[in-house]
C-alpha positions as CSV (number, residue, x, y, z in Angstrom):
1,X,-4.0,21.6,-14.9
2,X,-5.0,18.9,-17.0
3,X,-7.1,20.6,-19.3
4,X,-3.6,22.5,-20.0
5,X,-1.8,19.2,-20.6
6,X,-4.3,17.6,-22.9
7,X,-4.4,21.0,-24.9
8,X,-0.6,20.8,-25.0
9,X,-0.5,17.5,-26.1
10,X,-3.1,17.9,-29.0
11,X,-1.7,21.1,-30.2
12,X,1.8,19.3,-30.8
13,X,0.4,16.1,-32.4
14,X,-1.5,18.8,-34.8
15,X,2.2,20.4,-36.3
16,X,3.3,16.9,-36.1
17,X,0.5,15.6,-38.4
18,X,1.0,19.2,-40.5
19,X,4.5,18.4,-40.4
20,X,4.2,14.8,-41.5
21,X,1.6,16.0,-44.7
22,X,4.5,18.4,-45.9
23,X,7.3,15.4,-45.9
24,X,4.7,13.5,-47.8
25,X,4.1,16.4,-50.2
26,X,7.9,16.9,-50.5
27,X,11.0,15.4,-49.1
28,X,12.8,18.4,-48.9
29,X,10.0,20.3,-47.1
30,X,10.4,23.0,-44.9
31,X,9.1,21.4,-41.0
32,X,8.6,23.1,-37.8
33,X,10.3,22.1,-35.2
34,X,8.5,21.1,-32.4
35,X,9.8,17.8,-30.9
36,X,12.4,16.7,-28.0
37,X,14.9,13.4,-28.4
38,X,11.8,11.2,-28.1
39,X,8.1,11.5,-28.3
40,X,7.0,11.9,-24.2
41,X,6.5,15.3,-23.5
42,X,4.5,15.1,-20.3
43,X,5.3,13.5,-17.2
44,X,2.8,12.8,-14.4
45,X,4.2,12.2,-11.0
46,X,1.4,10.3,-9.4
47,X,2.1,8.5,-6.1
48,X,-0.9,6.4,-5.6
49,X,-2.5,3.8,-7.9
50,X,-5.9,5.2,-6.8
51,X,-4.5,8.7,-7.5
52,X,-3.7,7.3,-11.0
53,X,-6.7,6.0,-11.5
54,X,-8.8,9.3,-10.9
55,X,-6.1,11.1,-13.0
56,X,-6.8,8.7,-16.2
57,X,-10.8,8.9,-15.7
58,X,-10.3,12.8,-15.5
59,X,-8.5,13.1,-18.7
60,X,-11.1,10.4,-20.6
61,X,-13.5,12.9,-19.7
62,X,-12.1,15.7,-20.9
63,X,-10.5,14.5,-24.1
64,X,-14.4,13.8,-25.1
65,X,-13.3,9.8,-25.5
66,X,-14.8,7.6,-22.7
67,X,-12.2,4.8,-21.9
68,X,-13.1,1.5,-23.9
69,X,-15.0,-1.5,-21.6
70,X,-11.8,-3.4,-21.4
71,X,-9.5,-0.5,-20.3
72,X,-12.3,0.5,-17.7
73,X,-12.4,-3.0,-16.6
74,X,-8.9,-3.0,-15.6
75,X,-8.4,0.1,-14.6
76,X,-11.3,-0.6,-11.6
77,X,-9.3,-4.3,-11.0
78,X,-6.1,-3.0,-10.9
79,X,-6.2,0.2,-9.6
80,X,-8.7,0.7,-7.5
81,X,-9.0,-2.5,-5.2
82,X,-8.5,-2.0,-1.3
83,X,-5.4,-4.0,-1.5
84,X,-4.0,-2.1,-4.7
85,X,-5.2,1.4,-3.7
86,X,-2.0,2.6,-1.9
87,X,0.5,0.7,-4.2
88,X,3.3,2.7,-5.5
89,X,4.6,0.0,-8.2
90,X,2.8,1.2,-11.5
91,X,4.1,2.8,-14.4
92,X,1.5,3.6,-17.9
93,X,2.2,6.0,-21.3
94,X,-1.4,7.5,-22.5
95,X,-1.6,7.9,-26.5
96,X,-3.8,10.8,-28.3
97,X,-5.4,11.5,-31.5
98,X,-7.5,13.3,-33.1
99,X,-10.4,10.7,-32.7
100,X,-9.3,8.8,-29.1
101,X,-7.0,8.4,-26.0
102,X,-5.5,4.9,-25.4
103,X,-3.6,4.0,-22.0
104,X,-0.1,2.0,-23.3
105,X,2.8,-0.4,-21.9
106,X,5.2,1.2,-24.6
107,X,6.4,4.3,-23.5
108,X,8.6,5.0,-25.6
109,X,5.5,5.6,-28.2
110,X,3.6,7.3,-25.4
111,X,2.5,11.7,-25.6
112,X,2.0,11.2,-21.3
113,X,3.6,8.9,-18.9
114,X,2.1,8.4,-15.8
115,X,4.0,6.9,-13.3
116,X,5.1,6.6,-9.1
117,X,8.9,8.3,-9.3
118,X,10.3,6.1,-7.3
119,X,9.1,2.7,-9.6
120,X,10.2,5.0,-12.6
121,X,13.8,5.6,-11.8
122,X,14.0,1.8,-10.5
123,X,12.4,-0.7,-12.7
124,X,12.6,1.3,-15.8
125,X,16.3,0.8,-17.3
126,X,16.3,4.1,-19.9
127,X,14.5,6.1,-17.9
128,X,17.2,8.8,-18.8
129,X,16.5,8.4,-22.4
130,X,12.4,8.1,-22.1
131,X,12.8,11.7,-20.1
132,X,15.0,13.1,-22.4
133,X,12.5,15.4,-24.1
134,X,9.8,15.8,-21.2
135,X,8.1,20.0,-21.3
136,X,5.7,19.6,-18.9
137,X,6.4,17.6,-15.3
138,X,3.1,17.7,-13.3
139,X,3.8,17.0,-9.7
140,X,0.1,15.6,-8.8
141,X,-0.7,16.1,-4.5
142,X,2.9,16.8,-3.9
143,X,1.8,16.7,0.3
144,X,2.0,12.7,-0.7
145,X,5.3,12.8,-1.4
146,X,5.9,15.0,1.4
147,X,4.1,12.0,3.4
148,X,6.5,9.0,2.3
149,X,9.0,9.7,-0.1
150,X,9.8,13.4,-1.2
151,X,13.6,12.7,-1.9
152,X,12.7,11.1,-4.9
153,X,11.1,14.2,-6.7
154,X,14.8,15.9,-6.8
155,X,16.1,12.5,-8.4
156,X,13.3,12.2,-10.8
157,X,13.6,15.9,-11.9
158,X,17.7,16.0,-12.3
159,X,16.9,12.9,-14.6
160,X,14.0,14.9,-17.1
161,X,15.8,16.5,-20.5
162,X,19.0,14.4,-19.6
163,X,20.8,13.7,-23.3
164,X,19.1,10.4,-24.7
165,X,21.6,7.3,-26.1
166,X,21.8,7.8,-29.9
167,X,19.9,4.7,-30.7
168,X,16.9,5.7,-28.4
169,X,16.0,8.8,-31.0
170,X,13.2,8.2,-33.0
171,X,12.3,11.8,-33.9
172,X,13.2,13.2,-37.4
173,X,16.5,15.8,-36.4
174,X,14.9,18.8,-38.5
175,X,11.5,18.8,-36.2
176,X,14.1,19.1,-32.7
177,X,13.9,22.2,-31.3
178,X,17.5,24.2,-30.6
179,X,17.0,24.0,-26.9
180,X,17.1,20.5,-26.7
181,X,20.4,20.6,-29.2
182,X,22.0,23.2,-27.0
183,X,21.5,21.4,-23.9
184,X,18.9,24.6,-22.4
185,X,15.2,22.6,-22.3
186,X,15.2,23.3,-18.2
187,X,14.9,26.9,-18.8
188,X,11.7,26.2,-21.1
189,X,9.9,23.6,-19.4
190,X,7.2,24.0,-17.4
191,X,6.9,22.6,-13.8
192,X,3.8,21.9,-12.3
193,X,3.4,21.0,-8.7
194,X,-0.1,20.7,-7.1
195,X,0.3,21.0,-3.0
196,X,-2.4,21.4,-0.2
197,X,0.1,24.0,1.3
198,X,3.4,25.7,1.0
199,X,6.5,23.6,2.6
200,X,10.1,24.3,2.6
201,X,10.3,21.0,0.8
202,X,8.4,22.8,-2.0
203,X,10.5,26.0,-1.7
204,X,13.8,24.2,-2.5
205,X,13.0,21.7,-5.5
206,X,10.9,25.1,-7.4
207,X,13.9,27.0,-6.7
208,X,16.7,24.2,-8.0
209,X,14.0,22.9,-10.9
210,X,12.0,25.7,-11.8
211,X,14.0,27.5,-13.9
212,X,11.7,28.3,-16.7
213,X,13.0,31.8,-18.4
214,X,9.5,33.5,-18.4
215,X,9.8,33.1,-14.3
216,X,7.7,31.8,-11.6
217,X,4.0,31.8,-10.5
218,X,2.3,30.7,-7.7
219,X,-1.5,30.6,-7.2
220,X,-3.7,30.0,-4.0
221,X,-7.6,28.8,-4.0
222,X,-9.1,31.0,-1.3
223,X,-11.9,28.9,0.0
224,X,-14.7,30.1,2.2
225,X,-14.7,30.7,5.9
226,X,-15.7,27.3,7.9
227,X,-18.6,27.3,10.1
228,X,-17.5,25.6,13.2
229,X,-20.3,24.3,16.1
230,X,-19.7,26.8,19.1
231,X,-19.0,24.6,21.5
232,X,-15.9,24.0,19.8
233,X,-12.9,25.7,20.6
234,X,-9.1,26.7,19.3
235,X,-6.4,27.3,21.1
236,X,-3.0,28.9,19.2
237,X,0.2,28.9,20.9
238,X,2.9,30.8,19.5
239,X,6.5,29.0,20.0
240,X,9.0,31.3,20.4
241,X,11.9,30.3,18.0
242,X,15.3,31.1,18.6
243,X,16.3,30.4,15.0
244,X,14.7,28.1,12.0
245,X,17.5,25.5,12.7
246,X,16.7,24.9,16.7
247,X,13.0,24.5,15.3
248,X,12.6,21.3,16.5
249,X,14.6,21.1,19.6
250,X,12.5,24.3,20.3
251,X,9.2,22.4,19.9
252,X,10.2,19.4,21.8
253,X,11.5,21.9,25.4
254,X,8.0,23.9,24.4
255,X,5.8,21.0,24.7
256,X,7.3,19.3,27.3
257,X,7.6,22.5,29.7
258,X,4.3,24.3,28.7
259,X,1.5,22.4,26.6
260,X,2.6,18.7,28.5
261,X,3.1,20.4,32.2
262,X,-0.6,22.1,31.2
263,X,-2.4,18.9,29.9
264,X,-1.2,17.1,33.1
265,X,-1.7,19.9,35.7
266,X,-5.2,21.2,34.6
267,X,-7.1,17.6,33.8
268,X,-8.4,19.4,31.1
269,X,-7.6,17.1,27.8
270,X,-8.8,13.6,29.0
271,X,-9.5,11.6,26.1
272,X,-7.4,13.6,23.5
273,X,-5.4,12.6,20.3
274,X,-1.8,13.9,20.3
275,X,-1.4,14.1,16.7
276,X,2.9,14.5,15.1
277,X,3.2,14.4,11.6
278,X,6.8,12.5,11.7
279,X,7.4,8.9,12.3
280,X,10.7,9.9,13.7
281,X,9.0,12.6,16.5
282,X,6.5,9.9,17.0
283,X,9.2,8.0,18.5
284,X,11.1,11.0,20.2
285,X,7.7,11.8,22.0
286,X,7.0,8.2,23.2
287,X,10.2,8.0,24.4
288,X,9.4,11.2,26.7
289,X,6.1,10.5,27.6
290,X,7.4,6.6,28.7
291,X,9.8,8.1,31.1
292,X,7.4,10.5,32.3
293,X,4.4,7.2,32.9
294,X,2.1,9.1,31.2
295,X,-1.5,7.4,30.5
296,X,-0.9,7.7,27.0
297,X,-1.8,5.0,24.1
298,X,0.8,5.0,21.4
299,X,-0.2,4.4,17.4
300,X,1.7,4.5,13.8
301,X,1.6,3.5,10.3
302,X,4.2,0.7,11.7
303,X,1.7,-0.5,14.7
304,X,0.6,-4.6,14.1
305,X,-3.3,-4.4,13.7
306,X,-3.9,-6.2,16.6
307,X,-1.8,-4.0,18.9
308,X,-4.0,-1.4,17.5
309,X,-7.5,-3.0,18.7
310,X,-5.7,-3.5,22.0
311,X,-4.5,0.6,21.9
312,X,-8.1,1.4,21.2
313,X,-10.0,-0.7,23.6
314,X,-7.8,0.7,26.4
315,X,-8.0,4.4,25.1
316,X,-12.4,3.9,25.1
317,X,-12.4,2.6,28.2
318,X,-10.6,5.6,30.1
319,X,-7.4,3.6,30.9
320,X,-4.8,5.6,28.6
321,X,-6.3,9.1,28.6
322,X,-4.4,10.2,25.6
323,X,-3.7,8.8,22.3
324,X,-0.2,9.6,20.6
325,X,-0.7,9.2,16.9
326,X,1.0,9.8,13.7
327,X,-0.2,11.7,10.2
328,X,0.7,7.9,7.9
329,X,-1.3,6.1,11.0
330,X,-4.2,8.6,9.7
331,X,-3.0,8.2,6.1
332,X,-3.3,5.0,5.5
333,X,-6.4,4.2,7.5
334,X,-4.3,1.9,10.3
335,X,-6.5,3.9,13.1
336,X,-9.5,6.0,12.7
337,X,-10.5,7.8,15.7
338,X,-13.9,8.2,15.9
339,X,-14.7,9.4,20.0
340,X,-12.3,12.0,21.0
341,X,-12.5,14.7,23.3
342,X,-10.0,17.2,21.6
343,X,-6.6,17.1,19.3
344,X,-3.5,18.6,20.5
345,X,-1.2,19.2,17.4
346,X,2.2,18.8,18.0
347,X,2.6,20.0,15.1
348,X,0.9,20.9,11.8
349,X,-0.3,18.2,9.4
350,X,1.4,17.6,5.6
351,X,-2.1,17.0,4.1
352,X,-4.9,18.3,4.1
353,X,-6.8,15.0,4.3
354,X,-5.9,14.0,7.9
355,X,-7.9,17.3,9.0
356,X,-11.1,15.8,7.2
């Protein structure tokens, strides 16, 4: 995917330096056009400042042009610090030619911008403008979204090829191309989401978003078959759903009359992780396991530090026998189980990630 963006980029700063060696030649010059409103044409949707960070190194690498010792410097202070790794409040424009890539503060003069959506939209007053001519939005780990803020992608994405203020143009009018003119640049441009797995989430924003004309294509790694230790074991239970709406009250009667009444009756699970990949369920489930005095140990993202030492030291030494704990809680490293005697999955996990 970003091989495809940095050839992109290059091929249109080559007919823009063509194009710029014909004005010089003659005023009246015949140019291709090529350009939006504005010179972005990529947009990187990054949630992470560490994801950022890996993102910029990638692309150094590939455009042949190591990052200078200064840029390096900062981006390993500023992006890549334990305290700075999961901040969302960044915002950066990338610059290429033919003989280097430079990160840049002025977007406006920017081929990429790389930013968290959500910090975009917000601290960045003519966003509307500075998106006006994007062709490429790459979605990067879209199951992080999913994880904290995925109603920000449909936001961010209404807001690309909106129709810029007349004093934020900047590109000569005979190098636009039509389809920004006539109002059409959603049905050319390309979006690019990259996603551990397939969500309904994901289903709704490619079919309200991706509307490129030449269609649709999804693609799958296929990765080989893991080789698990015998002694462990998987156990699938198939919920019967009435219909895709009464999923979740579904789940909740199916746990609490078969997998719960099971755990409990058989003694089988002592020392297991119940793992829910909602904050909200989280709460739904402790409320139900509370009224039923359940041994259980409760952890999420939102859990004080010390209340999660206390959770832990209880949960080792036998007196809760279960551990409820959320996907964030996992995510952001506020618990890391490490002596477990099985998982039971409420349900299944938004990233990849929490299975390592």
């Amino acid at each position: 995917i970003l091989q495809h963006v940095l050839d992109f980029c290059c091929a249109m700063n080559a007919v823009n330096k063509d194009n710029g060696a014909r004005l010089r030649a003659d005023e009246d010059a015949q140019l291709t056009q090529v350009n939006g409103y504005v010179r972005p044409r990529v947009l990187i949707a990054v949630h992470y400042r560490h994801e950022f960070k890996d993102v910029v190194e990638r692309l150094f690498a590939m455009s042949g042009h190591g990052p200078k010792p200064e840029v390096l410097e900062r981006l390993e202070e500023e992006y890549a610090g334990e305290d700075t790794a999961f901040a969302t409040n960044f915002v950066m424009g990338a610059t290429f030619t033919n003989k280097s890539m430079s990160l840049t503060t002025n977007l406006q003069h920017a081929d990429i911008i790389f930013a968290n959506p959500r910090f975009l939209l917000e601290k960045v007053d003519n966003h509307a403008s500075l998106l006006s001519s994007i062709e490429l939005v790459y979605v990067h780990r879209f199951s992080q979204f999913l994880l904290d803020d995925v109603a920000v992608l449909p936001e961010l994405l209404t807001a690309v090829n909106a129709v810029p203020e007349h004093s934020h143009v900047d590109q000569d009018f005979r190098t636009i191309r039509e389809v920004h003119t006539a109002h059409l640049s959603k049905f050319t441009r390309q979006s690019i989401f990259y996603a551990d797995a397939c969500s309904l989430e994901l289903n709704g924003l490619c079919a309200r978003f991706a509307l490129n004309y030449k269609g649709l294509l999804r693609s799958r790694v296929f990765y080989p078959k893991p080789e698990y230790p015998r002694r462990l074991a998987f156990t699938f239970k198939r919920l019967p759903f009435k219909s895709l709406k009464a999923e979740h009250e579904d789940r909740f009667h199916y746990f609490g009359a078969e997998v719960w009444a099971d755990v409990r009756k058989g003694e089988l699970h002592h020392n297991s992780i119940i793992f829910v990949n909602s904050y909200l369920l989280y709460k739904r489930l402790q409320k139900y396991l509370k009224e039923k005095h359940s041994p259980v140990g409760y952890i999420s993202e939102h859990t004080p530090k010390n209340k999660v030492q206390s959770v832990f030291a209880r949960f080792n030494n036998g007196e809760h026998k279960y551990l409820l704990v959320t996907e964030r809680a996992l995510h952001y490293k506020v618990c890391e189980p490490k002596r477990y005697g099985s998982v039971i999955f409420y349900n299944l996990p938004h990233s990849q990630d929490v299975l390592d």
